[in-house]
C-alpha positions in Angstrom: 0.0 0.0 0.0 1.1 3.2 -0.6 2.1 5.8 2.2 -0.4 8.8 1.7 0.4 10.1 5.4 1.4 13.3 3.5 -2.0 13.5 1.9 -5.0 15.8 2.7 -8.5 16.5 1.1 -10.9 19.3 1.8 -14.3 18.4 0.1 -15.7 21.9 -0.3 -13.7 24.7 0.9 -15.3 27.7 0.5 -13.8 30.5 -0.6 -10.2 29.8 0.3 -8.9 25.8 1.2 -7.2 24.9 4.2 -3.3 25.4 3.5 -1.7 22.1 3.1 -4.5 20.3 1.7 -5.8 19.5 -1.8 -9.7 20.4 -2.1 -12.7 18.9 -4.3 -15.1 22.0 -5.3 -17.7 21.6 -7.2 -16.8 25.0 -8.8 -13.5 25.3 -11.7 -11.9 28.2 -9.7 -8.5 27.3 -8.9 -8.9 24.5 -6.6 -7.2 21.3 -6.7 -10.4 19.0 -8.3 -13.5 19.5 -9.0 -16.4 17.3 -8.6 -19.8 17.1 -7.5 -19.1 15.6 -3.8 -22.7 14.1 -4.1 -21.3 11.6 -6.9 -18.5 8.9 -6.0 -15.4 10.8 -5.8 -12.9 8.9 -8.2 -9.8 8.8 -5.5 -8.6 5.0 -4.6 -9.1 4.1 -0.7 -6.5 5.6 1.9 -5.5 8.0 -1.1 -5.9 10.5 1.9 -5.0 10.5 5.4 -7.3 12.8 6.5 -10.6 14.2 4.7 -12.1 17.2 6.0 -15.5 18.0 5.0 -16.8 21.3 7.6 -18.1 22.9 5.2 -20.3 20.4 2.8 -23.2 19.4 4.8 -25.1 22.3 4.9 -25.4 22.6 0.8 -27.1 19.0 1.0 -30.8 17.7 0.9 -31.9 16.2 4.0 -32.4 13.1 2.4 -29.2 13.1 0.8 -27.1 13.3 4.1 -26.2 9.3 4.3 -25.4 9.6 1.1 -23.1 12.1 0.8 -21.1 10.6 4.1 -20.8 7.4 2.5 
């Protein structure tokens, strides 16, 4: 397996991203990818060793919570 302890992901960052980490954004405006977090995310397992997702939740349905945390 390999060592990804250097790796970080912030799945919707706002604005700005957390310094240090690479960010998914659903918006094309300079972040590191961009994706719609509510579709499978097309990183392998333990590409990351920490994923950060403060400020996500909030831009979900309801009944799309369990979903997007899978």
């Amino acid at each position: 397996m390999e060592n990804n302890t250097d790796r970080y992901l912030e799945i919707g960052p706002g604005p700005q991203a957390i310094s240090g980490f690479e960010s998914v954004n659903i918006v094309d405006d300079g972040f590191s990818h961009v994706a719609n977090a509510m579709n499978e995310l097309s990183f392998s397992d333990d590409t990351f060793s920490i994923v950060y997702a403060s400020h996500m939740l909030e831009h979900v349905p309801w009944t799309h919570t369990i979903l997007a945390l899978k």
